[in-house]
N, C-alpha and C positions, 0 to 999 in steps of 0.2 A: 338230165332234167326229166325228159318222159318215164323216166323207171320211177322217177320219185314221185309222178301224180297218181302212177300204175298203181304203184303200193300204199299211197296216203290219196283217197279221192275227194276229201276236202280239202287238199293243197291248195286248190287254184281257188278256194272260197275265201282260204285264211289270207293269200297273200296280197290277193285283192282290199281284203279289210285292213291288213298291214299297213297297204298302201297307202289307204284311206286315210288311215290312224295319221301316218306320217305329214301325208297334206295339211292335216286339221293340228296339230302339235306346232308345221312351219310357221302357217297362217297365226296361231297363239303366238309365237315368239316374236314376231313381227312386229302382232298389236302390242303386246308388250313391251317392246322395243323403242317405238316410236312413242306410246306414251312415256314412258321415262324420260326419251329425247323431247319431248314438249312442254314436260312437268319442270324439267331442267330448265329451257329455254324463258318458261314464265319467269322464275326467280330470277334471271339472269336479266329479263329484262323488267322487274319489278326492282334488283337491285341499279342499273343504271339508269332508270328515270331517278332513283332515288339519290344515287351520285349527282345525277347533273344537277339534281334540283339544290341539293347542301355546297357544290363546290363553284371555284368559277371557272373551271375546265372547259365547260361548256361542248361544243362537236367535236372538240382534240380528244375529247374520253374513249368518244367510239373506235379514232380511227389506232388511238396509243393499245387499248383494247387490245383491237386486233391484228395489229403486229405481234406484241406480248405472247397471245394465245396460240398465233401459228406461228412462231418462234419455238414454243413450249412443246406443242401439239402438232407439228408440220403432217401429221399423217393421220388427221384429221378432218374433215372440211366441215362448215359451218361456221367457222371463225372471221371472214372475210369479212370487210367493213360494211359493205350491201347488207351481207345479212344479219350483222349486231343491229343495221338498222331496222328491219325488218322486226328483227322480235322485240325490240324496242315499240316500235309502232302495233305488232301483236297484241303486245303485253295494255300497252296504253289502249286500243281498241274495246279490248274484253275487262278493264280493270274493275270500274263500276258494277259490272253485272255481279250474279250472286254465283256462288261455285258452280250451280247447276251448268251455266253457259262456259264455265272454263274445262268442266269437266264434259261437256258437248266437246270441243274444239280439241281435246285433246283423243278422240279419237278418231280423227282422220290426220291424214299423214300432213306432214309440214307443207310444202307445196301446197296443196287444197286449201289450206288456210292462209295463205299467200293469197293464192287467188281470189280468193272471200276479202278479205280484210283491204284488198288494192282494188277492188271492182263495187262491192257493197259500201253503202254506208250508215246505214241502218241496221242496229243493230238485231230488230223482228227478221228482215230479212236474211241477214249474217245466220240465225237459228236455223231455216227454212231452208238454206244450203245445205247447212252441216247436217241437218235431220235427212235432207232425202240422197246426199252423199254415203252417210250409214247406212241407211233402207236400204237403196238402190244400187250401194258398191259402185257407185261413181267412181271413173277414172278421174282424173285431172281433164282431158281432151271435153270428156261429158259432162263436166263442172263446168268449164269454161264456155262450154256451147251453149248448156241450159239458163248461164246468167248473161251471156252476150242476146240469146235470142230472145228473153223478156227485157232486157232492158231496149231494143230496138223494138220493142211492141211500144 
């Protein structure tokens, strides 16, 4: 390895930028990633308000759902009854607003919008998370701190 920076002395510039490239490439695939999983999750639960409302299946939908899906999908998670309910109430949460605010919520990670949608319920406020979640790179821990500590104000 030292013969190699001996003979190329912007080695240690490129590979550092390499580096970099690679971090910034994960971080895209990620965001990427997790939009897709959210954009998915919206229809999923746009399509089962829209089931429960046409049938008279009623709560058996969610839970027949999700047996089905990890039956089908066993090496998958997200399928669990909890959380068909969860995007269910997601999906009903942000329905009304205009795309701007679905396309807000879809980029922070699933979790973070859990914690918004079970703690807020306004939906000005609901924005005011997800914007300084983006800004700020909020974890979940710092999500959850910054809306426990105003709402105790």
């Amino acid at each position: 390895m030292e013969k190699i920076t001996k003979i190329n002395p912007g080695y240690n510039q490129w590979l550092s930028d390499l580096k970099s490239k690679i971090k910034r490439v994960q971080i895209k695939a990620a965001i990427r990633v997790n939009t897709e999983l959210l954009n998915f999750y919206w229809e999923l639960g746009s399509d089962i308000v829209k089931i429960q409302k046409e049938s008279s299946w009623g709560d058996k939908l969610i839970e027949k759902l999700s047996l089905d899906l990890m039956s089908e999908f066993n090496e998958m998670k997200g399928f669990s009854k909890r959380n068909l309910e969860l995007i269910r109430k997601w999906y009903l949460f942000w329905e009304n607003e205009n795309e701007f605010a679905k396309q807000l919520a879809t980029q922070i990670p699933w979790w973070h919008n859990i914690i918004i949608i079970t703690k807020i319920k306004n939906i000005g406020e609901a924005k005011f998370y997800i914007e300084n979640t983006i800004s700020y790179n909020w974890s979940r821990s710092t999500l959850t701190h910054q809306i426990n500590r105003l709402i105790i104000l």
